[in-house]
C-alpha positions as CSV (number, residue, x, y, z in Angstrom):
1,X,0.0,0.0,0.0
2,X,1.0,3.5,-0.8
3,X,1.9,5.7,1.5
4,X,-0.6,9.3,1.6
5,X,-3.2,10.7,3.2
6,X,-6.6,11.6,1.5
7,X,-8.5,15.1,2.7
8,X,-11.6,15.9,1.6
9,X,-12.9,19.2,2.0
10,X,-16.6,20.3,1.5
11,X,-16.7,23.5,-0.2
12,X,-20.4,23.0,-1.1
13,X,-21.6,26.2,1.0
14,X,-18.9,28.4,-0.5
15,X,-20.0,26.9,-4.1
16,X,-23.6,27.6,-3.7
17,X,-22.9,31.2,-1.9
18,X,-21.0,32.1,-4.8
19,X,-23.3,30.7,-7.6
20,X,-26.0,33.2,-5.7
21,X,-23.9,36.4,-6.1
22,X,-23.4,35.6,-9.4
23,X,-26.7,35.0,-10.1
24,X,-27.4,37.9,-9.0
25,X,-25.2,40.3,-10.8
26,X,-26.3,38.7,-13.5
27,X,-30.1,39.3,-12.8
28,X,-29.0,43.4,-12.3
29,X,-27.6,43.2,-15.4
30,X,-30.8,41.9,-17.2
31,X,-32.7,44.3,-15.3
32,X,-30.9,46.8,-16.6
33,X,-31.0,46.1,-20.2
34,X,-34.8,45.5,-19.9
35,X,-35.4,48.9,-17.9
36,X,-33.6,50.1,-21.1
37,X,-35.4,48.9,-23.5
38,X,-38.9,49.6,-22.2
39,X,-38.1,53.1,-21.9
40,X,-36.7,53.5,-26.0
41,X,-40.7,51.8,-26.5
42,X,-42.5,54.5,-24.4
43,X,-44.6,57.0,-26.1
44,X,-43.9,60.6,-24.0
45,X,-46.6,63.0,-24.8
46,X,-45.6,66.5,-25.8
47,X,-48.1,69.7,-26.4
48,X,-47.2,69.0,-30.4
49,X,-48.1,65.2,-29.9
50,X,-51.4,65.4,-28.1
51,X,-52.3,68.3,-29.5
52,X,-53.1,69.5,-25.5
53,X,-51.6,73.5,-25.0
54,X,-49.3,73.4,-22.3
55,X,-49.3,69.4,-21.8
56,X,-46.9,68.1,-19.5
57,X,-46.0,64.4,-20.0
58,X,-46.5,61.8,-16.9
59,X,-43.3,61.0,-16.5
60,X,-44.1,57.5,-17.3
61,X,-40.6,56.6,-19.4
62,X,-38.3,58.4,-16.1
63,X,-40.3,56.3,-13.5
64,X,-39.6,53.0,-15.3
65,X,-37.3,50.9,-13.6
66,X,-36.2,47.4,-12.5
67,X,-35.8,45.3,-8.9
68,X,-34.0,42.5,-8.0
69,X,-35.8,40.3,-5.6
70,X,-33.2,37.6,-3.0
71,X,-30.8,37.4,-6.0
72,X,-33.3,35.0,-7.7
73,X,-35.9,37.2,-9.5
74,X,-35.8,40.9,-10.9
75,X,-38.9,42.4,-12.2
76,X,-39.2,45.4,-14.3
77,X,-42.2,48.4,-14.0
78,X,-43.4,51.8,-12.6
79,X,-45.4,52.8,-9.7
80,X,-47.0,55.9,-12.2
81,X,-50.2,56.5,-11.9
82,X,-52.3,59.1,-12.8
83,X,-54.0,61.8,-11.4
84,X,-57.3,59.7,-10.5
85,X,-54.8,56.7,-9.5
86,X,-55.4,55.1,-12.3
87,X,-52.8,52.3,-13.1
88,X,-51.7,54.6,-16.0
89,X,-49.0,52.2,-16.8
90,X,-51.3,49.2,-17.5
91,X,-53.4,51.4,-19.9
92,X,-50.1,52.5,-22.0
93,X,-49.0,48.9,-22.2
94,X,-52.4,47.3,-23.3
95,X,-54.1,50.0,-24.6
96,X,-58.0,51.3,-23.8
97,X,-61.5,51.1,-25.9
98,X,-61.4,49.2,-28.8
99,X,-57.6,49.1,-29.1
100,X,-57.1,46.7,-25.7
101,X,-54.9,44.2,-26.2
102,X,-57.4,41.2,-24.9
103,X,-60.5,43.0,-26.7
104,X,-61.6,43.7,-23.2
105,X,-61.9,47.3,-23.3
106,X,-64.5,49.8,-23.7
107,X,-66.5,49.4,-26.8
108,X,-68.3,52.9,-27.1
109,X,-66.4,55.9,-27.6
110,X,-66.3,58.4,-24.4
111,X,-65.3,62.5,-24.5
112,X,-62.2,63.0,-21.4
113,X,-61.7,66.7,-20.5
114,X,-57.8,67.7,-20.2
115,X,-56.2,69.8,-17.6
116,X,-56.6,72.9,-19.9
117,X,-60.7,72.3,-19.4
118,X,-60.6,70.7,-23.6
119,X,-63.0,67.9,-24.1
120,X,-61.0,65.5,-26.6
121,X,-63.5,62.4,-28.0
122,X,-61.3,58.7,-28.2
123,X,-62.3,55.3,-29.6
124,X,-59.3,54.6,-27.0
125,X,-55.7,54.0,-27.0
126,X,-53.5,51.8,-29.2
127,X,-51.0,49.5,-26.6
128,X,-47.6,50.2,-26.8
129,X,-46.2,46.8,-25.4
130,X,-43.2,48.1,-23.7
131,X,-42.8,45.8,-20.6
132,X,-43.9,42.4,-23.2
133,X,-41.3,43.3,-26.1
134,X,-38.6,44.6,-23.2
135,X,-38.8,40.6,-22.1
136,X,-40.1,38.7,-24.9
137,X,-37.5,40.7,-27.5
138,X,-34.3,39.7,-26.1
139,X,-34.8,36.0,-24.2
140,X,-32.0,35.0,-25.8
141,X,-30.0,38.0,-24.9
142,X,-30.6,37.9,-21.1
143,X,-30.0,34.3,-21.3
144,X,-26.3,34.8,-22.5
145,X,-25.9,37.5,-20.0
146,X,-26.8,34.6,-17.4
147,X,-23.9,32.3,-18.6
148,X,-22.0,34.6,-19.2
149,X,-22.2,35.6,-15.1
150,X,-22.3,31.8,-14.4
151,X,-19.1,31.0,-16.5
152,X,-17.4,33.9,-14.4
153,X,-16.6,35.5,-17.5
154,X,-16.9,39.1,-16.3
């Protein structure tokens, strides 16, 4: 018989603490790019645009943004609402009236007055998708960015 000693050390807990914090970063990272590209698909209203004098946009593209949730999840939206606390950015992603994206929306047409006291008549609002396309656009994209962290190649 050969003369050595065997040691084994379990470096499981270290493995799995690190695999975490690279998930992580890599989750920030997706966030980020997603938080980017919903904001380049967000309509922002302007007086020329809406056709409203003195029209002051929501701030809906600034308040977009993204959270990472225990390193395992991140999540991209906006707390904007508006005025009435409305769940404004719902309405922009899916659109309103006969433009809703699940045909669930108001079938008649209805008159909204705007801040300037201008009644403005609507069929509704087309959906501008810019959560969806943000995640559904670039799967493959995020996905590379998660090897990428996994493989340590950063």
């Amino acid at each position: 018989m050969a003369d050595f000693e065997l040691k084994v050390t379990d470096n499981f807990d270290s493995v799995l603490e690190a695999l975490g914090q690279q998930a992580g970063a890599a989750l920030e990272e997706i966030g980020l790019r997603a938080e980017g590209y919903a904001k380049m698909k967000t309509p922002v209203g302007t007086p020329e645009s809406t056709g409203i004098k003195g029209y002051v946009s929501s701030g809906l593209r600034q308040s977009i943004t993204h959270k990472v949730v225990n390193g395992e999840e991140v999540y991209i939206g906006t707390n904007n609402k508006a005025e009435n606390g409305a769940p404004y950015p719902l309405y922009v992603e899916l659109g309103t009236g006969i433009y809703a994206t699940n045909g669930d929306g108001r079938k008649s047409p209805w008159v909204w007055v705007d801040k300037n006291g201008k009644a403005h008549y609507t069929r509704g609002m087309k959906p501008h998708h810019m959560f969806r396309d943000a995640v559904a656009d670039h799967k493959e994209e995020y996905r590379k960015v998660l090897l990428k962290y996994l493989k340590n190649e950063v």
